[in-house]
GUKOL-359584 format. One record per atom (N, C-alpha, C): y, x, z; residue number from 1. Coordinates in pm, whole numbers, plus 50000, padded with zeros to 5 digits. Atoms other than C-alpha are relative to their C-alpha. Example, Ala and Ser with C-alpha at 12.3 -4.5 7.8 and 13.67 -1.06 7.14 Angstrom:
2
+-------+-------+-------+-----+
!    py !    px !    pz !   i !
+-------+-------+-------+-----+
! 49881 ! 50089 ! 50000 !   1 !
! 49550 ! 51230 ! 50780 !   1 !
! 50120 ! 50090 ! 50000 !   1 !
! 49881 ! 49918 ! 49994 !   2 !
! 49894 ! 51367 ! 50714 !   2 !
! 50109 ! 49923 ! 50073 !   2 !
+-------+-------+-------+-----+
This chain:
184
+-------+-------+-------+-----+
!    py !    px !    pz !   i !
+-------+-------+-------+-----+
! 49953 ! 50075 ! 50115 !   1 !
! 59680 ! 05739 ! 65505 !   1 !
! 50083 ! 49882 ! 50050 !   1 !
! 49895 ! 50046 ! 49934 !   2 !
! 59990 ! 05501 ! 65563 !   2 !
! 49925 ! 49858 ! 49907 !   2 !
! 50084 ! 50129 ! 50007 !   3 !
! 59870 ! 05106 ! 65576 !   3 !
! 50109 ! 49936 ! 49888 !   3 !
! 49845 ! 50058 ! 50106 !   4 !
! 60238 ! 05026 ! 65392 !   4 !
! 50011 ! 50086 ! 49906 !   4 !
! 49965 ! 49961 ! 50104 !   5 !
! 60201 ! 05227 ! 65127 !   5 !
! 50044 ! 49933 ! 49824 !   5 !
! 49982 ! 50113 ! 50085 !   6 !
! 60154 ! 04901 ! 64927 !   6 !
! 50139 ! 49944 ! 49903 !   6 !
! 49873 ! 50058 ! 50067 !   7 !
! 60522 ! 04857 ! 64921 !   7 !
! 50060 ! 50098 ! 49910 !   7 !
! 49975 ! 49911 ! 50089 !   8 !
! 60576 ! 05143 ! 64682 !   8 !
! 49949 ! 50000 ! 49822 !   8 !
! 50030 ! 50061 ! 50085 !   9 !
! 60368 ! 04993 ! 64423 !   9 !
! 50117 ! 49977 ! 49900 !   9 !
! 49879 ! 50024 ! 50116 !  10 !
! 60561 ! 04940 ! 64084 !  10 !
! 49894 ! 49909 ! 49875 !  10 !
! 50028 ! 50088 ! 50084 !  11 !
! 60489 ! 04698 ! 63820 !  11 !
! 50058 ! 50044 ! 49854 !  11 !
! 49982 ! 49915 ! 50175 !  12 !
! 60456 ! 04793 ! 63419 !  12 !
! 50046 ! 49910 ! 49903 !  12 !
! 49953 ! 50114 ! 50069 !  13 !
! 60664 ! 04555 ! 63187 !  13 !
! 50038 ! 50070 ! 49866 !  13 !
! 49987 ! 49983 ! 50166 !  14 !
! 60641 ! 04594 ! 62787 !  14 !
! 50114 ! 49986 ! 49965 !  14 !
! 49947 ! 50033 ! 50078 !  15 !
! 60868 ! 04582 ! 62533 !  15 !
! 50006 ! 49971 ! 49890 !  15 !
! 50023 ! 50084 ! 50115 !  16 !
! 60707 ! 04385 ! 62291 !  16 !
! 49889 ! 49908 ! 50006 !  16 !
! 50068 ! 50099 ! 49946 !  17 !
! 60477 ! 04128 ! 62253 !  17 !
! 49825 ! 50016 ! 49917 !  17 !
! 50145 ! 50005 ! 50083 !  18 !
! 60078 ! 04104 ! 62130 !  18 !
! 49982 ! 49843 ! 49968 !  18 !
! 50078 ! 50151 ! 50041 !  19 !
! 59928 ! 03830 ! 61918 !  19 !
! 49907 ! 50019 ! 50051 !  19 !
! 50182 ! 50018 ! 49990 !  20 !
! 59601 ! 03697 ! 62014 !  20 !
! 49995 ! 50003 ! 49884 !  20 !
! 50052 ! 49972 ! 50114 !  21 !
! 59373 ! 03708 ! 61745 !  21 !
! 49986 ! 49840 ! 49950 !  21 !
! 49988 ! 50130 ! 50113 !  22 !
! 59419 ! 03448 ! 61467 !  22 !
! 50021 ! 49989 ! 49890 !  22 !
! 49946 ! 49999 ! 50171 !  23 !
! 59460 ! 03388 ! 61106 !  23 !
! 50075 ! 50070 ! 49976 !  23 !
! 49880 ! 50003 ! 50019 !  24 !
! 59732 ! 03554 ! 60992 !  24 !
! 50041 ! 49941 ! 49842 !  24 !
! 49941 ! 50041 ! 50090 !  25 !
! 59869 ! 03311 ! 60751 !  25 !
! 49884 ! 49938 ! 49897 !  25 !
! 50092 ! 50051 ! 50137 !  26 !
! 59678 ! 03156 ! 60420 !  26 !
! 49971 ! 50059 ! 49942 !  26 !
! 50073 ! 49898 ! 50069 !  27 !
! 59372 ! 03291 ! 60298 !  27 !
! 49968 ! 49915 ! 49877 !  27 !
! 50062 ! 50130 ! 50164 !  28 !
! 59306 ! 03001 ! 59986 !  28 !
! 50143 ! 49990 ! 49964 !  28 !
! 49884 ! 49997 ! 50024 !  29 !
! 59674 ! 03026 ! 59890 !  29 !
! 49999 ! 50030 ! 49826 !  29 !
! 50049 ! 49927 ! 50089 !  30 !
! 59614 ! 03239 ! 59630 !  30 !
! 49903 ! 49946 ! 49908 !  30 !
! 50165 ! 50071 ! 50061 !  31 !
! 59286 ! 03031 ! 59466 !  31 !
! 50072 ! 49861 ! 49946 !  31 !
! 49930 ! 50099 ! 50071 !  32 !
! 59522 ! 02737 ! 59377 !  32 !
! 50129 ! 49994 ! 49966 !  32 !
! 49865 ! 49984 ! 50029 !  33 !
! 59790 ! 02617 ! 59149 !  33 !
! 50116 ! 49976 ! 50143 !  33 !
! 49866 ! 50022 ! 49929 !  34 !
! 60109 ! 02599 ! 59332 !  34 !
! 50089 ! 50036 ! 49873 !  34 !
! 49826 ! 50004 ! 50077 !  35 !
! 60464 ! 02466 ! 59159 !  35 !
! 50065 ! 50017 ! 50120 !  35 !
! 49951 ! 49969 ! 49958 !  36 !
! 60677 ! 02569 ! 59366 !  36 !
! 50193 ! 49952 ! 49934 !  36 !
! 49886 ! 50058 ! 50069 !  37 !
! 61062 ! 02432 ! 59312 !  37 !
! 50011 ! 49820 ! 49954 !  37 !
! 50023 ! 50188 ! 50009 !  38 !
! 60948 ! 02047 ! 59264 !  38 !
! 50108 ! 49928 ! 50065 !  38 !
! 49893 ! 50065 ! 49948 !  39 !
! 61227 ! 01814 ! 59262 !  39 !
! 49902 ! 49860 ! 50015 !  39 !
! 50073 ! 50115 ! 50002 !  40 !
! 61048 ! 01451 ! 59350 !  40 !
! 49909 ! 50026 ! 50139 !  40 !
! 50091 ! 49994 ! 49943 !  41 !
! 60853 ! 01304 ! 59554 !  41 !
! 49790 ! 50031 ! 49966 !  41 !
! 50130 ! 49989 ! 50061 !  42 !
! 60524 ! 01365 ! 59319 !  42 !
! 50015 ! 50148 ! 49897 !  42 !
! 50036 ! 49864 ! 50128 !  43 !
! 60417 ! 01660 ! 59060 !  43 !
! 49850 ! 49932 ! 49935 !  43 !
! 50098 ! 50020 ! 50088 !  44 !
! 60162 ! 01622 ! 58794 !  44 !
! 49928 ! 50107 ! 49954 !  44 !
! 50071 ! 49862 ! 50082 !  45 !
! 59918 ! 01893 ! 58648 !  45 !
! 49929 ! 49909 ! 49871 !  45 !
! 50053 ! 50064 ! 50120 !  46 !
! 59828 ! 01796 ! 58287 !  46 !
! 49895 ! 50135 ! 49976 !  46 !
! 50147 ! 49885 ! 49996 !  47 !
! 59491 ! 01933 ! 58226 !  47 !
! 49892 ! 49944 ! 49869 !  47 !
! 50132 ! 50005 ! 50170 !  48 !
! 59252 ! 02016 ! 57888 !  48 !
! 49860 ! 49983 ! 50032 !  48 !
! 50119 ! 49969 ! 49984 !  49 !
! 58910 ! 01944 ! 57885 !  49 !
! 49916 ! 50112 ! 49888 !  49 !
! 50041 ! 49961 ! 50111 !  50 !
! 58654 ! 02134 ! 57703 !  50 !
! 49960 ! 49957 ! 49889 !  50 !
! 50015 ! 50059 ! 50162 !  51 !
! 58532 ! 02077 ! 57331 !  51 !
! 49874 ! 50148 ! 50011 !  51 !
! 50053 ! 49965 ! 50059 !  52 !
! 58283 ! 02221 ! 57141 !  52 !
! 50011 ! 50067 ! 49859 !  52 !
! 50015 ! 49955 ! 50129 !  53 !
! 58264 ! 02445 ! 56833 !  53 !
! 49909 ! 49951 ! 49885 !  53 !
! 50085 ! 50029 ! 50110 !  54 !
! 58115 ! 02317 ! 56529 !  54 !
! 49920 ! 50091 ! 49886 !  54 !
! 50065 ! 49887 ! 50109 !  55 !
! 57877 ! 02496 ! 56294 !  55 !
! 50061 ! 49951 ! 49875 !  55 !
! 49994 ! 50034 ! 50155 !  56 !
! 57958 ! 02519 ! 55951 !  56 !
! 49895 ! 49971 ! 49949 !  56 !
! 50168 ! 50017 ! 50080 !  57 !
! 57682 ! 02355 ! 55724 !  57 !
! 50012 ! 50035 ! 49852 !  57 !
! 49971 ! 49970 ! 50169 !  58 !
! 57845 ! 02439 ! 55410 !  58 !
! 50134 ! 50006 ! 49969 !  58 !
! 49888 ! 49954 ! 50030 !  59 !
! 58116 ! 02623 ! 55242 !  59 !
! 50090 ! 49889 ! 49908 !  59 !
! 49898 ! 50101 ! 50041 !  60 !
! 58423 ! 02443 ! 55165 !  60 !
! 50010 ! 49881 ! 50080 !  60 !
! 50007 ! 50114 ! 49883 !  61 !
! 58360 ! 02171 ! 55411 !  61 !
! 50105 ! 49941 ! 50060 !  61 !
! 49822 ! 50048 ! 49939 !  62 !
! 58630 ! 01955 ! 55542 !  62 !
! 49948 ! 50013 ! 50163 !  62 !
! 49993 ! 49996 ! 49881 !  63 !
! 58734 ! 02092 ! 55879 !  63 !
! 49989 ! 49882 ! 50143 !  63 !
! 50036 ! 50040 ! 49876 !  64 !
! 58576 ! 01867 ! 56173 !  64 !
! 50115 ! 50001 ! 50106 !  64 !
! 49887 ! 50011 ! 49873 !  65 !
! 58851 ! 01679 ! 56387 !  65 !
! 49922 ! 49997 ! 50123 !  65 !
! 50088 ! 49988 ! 49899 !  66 !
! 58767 ! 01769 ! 56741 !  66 !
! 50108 ! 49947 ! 50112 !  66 !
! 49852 ! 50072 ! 49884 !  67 !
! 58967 ! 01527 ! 56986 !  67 !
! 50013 ! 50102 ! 50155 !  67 !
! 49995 ! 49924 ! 49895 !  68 !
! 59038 ! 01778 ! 57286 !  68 !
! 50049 ! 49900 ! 50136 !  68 !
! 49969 ! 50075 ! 49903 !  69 !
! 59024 ! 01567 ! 57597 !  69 !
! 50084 ! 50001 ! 50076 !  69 !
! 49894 ! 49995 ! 49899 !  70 !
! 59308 ! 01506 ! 57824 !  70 !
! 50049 ! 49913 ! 50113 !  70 !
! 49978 ! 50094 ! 49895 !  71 !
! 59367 ! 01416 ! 58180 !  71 !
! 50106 ! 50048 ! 50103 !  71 !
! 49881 ! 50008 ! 49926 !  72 !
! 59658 ! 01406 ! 58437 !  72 !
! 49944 ! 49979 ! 50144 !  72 !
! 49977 ! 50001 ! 49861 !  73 !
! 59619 ! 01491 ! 58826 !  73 !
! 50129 ! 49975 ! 50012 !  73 !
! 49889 ! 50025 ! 49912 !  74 !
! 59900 ! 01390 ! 59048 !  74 !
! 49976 ! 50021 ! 50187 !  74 !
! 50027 ! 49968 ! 49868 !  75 !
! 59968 ! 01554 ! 59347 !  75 !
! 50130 ! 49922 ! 50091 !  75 !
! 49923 ! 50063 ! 49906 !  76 !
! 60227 ! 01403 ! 59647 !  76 !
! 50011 ! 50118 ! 50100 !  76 !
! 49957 ! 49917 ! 49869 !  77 !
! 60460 ! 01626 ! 59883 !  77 !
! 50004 ! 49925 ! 50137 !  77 !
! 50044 ! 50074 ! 49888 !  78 !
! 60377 ! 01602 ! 60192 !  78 !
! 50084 ! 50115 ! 50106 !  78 !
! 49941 ! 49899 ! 49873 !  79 !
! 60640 ! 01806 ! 60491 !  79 !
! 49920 ! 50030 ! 50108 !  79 !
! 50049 ! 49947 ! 49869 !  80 !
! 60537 ! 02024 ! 60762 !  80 !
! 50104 ! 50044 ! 50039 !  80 !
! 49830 ! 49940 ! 49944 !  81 !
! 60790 ! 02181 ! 60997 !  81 !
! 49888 ! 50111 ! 50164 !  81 !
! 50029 ! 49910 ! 49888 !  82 !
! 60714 ! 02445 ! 61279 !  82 !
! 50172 ! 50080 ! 50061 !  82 !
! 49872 ! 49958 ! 49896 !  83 !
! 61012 ! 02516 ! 61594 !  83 !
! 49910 ! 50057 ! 50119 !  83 !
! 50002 ! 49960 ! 49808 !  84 !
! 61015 ! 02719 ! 61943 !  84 !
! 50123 ! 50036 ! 49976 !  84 !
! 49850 ! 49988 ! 49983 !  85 !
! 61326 ! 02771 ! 62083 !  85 !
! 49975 ! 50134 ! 50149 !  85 !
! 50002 ! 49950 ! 49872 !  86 !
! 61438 ! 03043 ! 62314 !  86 !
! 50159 ! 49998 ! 50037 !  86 !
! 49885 ! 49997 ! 49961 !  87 !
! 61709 ! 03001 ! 62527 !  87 !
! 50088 ! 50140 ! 50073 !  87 !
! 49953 ! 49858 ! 49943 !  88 !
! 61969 ! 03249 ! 62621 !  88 !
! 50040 ! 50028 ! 50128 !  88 !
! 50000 ! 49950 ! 49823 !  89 !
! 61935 ! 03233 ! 62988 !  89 !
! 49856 ! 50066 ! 50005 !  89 !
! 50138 ! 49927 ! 50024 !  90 !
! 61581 ! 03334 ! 62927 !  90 !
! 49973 ! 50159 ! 49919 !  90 !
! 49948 ! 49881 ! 50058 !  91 !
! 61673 ! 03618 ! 62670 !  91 !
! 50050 ! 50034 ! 50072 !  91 !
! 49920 ! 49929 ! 49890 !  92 !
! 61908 ! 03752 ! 62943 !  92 !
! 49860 ! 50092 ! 50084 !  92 !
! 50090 ! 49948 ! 49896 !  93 !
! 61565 ! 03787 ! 63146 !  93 !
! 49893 ! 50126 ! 49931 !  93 !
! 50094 ! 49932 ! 50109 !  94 !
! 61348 ! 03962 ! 62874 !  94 !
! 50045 ! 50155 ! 49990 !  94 !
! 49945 ! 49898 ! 50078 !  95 !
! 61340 ! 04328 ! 62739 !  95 !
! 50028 ! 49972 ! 49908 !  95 !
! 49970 ! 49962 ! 50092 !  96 !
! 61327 ! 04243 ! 62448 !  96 !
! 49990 ! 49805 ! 49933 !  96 !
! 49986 ! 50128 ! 50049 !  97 !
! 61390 ! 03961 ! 62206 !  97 !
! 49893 ! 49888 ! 49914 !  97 !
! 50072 ! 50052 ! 50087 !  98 !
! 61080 ! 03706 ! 62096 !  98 !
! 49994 ! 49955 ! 49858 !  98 !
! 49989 ! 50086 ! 50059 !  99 !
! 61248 ! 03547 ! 61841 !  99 !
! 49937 ! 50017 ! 49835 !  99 !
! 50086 ! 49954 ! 50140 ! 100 !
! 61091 ! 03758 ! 61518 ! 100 !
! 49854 ! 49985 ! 50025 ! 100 !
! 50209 ! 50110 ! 49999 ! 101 !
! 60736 ! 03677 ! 61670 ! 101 !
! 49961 ! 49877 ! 50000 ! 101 !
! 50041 ! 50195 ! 50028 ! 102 !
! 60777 ! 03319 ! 61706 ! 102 !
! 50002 ! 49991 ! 49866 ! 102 !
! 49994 ! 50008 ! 50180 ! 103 !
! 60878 ! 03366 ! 61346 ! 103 !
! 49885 ! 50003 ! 49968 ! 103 !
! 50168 ! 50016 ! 50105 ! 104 !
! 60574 ! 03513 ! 61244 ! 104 !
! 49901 ! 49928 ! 50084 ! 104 !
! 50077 ! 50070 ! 49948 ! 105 !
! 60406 ! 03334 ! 61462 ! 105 !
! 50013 ! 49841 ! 49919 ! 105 !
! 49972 ! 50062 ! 50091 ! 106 !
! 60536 ! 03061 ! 61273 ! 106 !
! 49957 ! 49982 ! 49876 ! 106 !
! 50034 ! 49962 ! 50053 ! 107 !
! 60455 ! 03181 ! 60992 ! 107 !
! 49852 ! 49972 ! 49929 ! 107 !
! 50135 ! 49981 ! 49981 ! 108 !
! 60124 ! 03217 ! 61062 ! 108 !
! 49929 ! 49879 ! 49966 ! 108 !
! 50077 ! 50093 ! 50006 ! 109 !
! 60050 ! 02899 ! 61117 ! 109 !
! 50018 ! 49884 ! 49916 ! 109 !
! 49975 ! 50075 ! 50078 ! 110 !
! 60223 ! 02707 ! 60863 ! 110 !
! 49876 ! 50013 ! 49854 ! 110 !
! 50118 ! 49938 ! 50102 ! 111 !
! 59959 ! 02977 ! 60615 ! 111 !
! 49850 ! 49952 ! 50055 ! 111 !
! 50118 ! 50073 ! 49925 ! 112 !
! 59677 ! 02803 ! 60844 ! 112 !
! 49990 ! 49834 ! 49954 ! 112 !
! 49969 ! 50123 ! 49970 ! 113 !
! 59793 ! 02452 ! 60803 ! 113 !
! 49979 ! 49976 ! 49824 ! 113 !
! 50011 ! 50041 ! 50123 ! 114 !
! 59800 ! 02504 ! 60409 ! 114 !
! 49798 ! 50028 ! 49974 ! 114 !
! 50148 ! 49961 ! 49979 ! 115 !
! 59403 ! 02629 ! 60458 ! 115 !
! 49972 ! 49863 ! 50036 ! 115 !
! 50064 ! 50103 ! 49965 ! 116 !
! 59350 ! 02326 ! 60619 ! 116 !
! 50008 ! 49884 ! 49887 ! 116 !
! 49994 ! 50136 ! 50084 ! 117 !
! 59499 ! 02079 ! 60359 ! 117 !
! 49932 ! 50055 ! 49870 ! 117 !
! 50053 ! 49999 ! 50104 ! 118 !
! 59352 ! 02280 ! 60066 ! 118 !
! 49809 ! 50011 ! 50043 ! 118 !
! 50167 ! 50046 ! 49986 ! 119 !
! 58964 ! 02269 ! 60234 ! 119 !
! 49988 ! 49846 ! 50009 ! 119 !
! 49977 ! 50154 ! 49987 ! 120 !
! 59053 ! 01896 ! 60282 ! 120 !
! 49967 ! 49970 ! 49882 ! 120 !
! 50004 ! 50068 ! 50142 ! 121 !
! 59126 ! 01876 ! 59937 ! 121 !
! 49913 ! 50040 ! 49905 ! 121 !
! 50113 ! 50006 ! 50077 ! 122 !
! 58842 ! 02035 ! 59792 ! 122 !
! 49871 ! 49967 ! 50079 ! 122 !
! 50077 ! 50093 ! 49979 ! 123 !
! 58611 ! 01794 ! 59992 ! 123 !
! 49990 ! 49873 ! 49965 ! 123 !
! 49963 ! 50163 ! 50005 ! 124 !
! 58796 ! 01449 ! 59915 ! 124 !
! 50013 ! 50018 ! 49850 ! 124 !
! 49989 ! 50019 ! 50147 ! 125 !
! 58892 ! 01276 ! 59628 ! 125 !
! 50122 ! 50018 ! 49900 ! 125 !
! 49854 ! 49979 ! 50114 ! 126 !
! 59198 ! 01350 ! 59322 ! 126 !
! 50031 ! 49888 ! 49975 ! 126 !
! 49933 ! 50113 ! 49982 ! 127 !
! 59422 ! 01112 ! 59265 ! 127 !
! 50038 ! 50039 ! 49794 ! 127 !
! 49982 ! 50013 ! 50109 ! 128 !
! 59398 ! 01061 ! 58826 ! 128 !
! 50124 ! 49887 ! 49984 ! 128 !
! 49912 ! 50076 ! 50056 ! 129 !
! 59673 ! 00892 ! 58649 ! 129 !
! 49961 ! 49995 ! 49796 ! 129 !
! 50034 ! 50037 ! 50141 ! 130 !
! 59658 ! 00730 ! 58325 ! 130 !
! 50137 ! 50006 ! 49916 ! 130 !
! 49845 ! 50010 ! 50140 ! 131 !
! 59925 ! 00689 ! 57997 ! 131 !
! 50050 ! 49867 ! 50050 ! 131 !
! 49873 ! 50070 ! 49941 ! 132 !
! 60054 ! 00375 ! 58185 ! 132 !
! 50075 ! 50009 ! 50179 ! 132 !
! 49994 ! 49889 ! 49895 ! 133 !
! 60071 ! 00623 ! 58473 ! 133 !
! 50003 ! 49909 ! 50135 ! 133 !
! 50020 ! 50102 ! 49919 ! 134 !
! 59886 ! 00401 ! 58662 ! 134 !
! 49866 ! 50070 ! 50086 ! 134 !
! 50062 ! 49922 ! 49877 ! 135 !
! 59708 ! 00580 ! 59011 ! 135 !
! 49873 ! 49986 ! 50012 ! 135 !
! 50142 ! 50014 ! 49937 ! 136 !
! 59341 ! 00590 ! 59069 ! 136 !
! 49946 ! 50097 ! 50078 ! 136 !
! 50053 ! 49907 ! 49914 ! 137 !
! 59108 ! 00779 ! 59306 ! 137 !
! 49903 ! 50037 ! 49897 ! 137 !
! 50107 ! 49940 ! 50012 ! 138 !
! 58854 ! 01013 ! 59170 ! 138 !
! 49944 ! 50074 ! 50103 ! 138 !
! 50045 ! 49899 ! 49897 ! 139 !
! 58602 ! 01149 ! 59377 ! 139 !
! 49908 ! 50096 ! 49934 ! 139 !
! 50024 ! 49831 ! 50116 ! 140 !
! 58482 ! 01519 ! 59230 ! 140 !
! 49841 ! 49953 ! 50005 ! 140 !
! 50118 ! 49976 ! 49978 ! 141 !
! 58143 ! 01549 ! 59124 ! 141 !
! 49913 ! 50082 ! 50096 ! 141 !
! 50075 ! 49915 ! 49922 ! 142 !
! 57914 ! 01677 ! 59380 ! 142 !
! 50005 ! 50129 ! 49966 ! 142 !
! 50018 ! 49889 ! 50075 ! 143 !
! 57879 ! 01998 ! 59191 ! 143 !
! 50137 ! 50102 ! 50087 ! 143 !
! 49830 ! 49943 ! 50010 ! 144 !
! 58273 ! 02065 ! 59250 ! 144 !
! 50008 ! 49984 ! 50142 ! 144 !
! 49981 ! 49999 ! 49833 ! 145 !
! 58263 ! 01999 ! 59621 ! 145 !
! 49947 ! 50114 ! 50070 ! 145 !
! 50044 ! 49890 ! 49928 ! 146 !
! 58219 ! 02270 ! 59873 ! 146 !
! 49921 ! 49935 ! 50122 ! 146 !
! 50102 ! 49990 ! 49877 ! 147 !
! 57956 ! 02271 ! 60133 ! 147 !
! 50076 ! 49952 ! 50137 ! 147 !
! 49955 ! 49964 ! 49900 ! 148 !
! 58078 ! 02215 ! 60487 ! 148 !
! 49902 ! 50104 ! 50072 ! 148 !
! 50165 ! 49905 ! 49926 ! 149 !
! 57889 ! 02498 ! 60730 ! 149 !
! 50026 ! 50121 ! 49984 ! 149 !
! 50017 ! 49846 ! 50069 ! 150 !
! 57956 ! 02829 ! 60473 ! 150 !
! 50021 ! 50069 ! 50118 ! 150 !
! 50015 ! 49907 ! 49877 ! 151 !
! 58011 ! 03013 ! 60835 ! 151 !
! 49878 ! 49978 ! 50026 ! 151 !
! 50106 ! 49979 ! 49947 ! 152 !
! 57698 ! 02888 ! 60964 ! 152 !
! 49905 ! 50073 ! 49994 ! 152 !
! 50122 ! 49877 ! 50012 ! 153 !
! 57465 ! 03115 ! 60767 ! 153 !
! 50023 ! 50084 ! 50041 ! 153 !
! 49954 ! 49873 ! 49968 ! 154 !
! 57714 ! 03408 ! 60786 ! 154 !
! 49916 ! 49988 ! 50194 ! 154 !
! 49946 ! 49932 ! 49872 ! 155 !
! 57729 ! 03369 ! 61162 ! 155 !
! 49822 ! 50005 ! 50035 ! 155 !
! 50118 ! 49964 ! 49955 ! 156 !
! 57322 ! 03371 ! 61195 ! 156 !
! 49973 ! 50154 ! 49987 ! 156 !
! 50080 ! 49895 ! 50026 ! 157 !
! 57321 ! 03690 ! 61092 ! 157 !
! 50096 ! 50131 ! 50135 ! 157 !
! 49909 ! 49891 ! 49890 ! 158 !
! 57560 ! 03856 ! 61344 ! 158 !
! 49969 ! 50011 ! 50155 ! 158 !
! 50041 ! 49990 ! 49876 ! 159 !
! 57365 ! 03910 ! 61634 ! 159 !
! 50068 ! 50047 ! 50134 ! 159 !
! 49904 ! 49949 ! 49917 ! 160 !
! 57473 ! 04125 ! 61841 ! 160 !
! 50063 ! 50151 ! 49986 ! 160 !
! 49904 ! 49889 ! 50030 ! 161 !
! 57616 ! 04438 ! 61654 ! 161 !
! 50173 ! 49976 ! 49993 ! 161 !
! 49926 ! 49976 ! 49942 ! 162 !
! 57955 ! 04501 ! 61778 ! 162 !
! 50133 ! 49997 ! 49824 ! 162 !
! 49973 ! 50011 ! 50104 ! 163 !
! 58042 ! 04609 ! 61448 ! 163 !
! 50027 ! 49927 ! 49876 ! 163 !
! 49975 ! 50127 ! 50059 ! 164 !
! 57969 ! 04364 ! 61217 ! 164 !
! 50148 ! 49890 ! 50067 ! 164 !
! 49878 ! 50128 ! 49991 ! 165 !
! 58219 ! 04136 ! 61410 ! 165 !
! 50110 ! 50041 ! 50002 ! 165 !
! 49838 ! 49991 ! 50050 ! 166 !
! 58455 ! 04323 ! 61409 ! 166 !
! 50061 ! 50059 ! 49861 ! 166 !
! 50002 ! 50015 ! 50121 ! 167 !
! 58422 ! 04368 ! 61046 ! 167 !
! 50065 ! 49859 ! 49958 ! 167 !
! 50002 ! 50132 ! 50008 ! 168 !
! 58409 ! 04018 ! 61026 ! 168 !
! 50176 ! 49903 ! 50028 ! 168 !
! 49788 ! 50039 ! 50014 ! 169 !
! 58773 ! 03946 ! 61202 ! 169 !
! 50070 ! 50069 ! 49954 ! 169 !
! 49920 ! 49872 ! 50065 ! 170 !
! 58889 ! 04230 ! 61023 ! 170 !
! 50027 ! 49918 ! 49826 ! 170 !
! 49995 ! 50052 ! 50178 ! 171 !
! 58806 ! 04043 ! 60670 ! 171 !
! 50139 ! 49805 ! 50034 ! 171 !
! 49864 ! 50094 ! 49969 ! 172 !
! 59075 ! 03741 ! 60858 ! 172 !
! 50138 ! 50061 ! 50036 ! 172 !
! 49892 ! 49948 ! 49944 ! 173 !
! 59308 ! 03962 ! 60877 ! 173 !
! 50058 ! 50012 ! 50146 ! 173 !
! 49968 ! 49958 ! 49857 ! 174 !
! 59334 ! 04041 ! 61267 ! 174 !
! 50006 ! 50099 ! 50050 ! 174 !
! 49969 ! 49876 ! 49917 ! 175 !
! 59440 ! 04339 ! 61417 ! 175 !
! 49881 ! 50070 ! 50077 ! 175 !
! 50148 ! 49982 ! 49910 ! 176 !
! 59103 ! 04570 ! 61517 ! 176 !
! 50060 ! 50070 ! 50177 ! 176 !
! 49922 ! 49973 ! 49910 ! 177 !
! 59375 ! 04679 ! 61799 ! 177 !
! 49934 ! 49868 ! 50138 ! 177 !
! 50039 ! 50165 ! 49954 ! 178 !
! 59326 ! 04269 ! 61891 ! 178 !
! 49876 ! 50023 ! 50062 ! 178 !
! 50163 ! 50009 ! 49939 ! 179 !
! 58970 ! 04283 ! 61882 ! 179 !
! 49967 ! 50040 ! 50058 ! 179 !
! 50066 ! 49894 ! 49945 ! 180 !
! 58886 ! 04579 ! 62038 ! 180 !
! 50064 ! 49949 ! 50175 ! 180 !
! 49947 ! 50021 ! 49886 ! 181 !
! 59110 ! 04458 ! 62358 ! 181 !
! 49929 ! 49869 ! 50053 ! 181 !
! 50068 ! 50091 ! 49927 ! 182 !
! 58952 ! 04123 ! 62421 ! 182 !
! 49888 ! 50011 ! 49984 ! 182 !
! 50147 ! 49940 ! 50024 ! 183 !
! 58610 ! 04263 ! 62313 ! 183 !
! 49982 ! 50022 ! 50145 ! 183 !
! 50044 ! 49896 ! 49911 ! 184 !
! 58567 ! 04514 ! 62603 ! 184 !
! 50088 ! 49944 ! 50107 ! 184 !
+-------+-------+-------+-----+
């Protein structure tokens, strides 16, 4: 057997690229309003409260004014921005071209970044405005606040079936391709 056979060796180079496993994009997106098109630096949501129905106690009765409550959130834009750059001395070196994965890679994480500010915002407090559209803080009733933790129970229960988890990154949308490769 020849001691230099070493130098015959060849090296295996792709032509495309793998995500690691991660979000893909905003999973609470969907669960709140969004205006979309907002000229300003602010937006408002005008919002009904409930009321009550009245019994009738007797025919002919004068109809029962029922003041229907009304209150005004105000929300504030706030910019994000996501860049990579590839240069074209570097593209020269490549098979193939990154620049649609940085995208979604991009992508990705801008739909992460809105996850983050809408669990933010259903922990903290709303920002009410009044009829001389004058700013206050509300902070939600306990009731209306979410837990911090909701993984913690889930993840007690995932011992060590294989399955389950990868159920589990499967319900975040991740590639079981993904999983199955840094799994094993």
């Amino acid at each position: 057997m020849s001691t230099e056979v070493n130098k015959a060796f060849v090296n295996k180079y792709r032509s495309n690229f793998i995500h690691l496993a991660q979000q893909k994009g905003s999973r609470l997106r969907n669960f709140v309003r969004v205006n979309e098109g907002v000229v300003g630096k602010a937006d408002h949501f005008d919002r009904l409260g409930s009321t009550n129905a009245q019994k009738m106690t007797s025919r002919h009765a004068d109809t029962p004014l029922i003041s229907t409550p009304h209150s005004r959130r105000k929300v504030v834009m706030e910019d994000y921005n996501w860049a990579d750059l590839v240069d074209k001395a570097d593209q020269i070196k490549m098979l193939t071209d990154p620049g649609s994965e940085y995208l979604t890679a991009g992508v990705w994480a801008m739909g992460r970044t809105m996850d983050d500010l809408i669990l933010e915002a259903m922990t903290g407090n709303a920002t009410a405005v009044s009829s001389a559209d004058a700013a206050s803080d509300v902070a939600l009733p306990a009731a209306q606040k979410v837990a911090h933790g909701l993984f913690l129970k889930w993840s007690l229960y995932m011992e060590t079936c294989i399955e389950k988890f990868c159920e589990f990154m499967g319900s975040l949308n991740v590639e079981p391709k993904v999983i199955m490769s840094q799994v094993h």
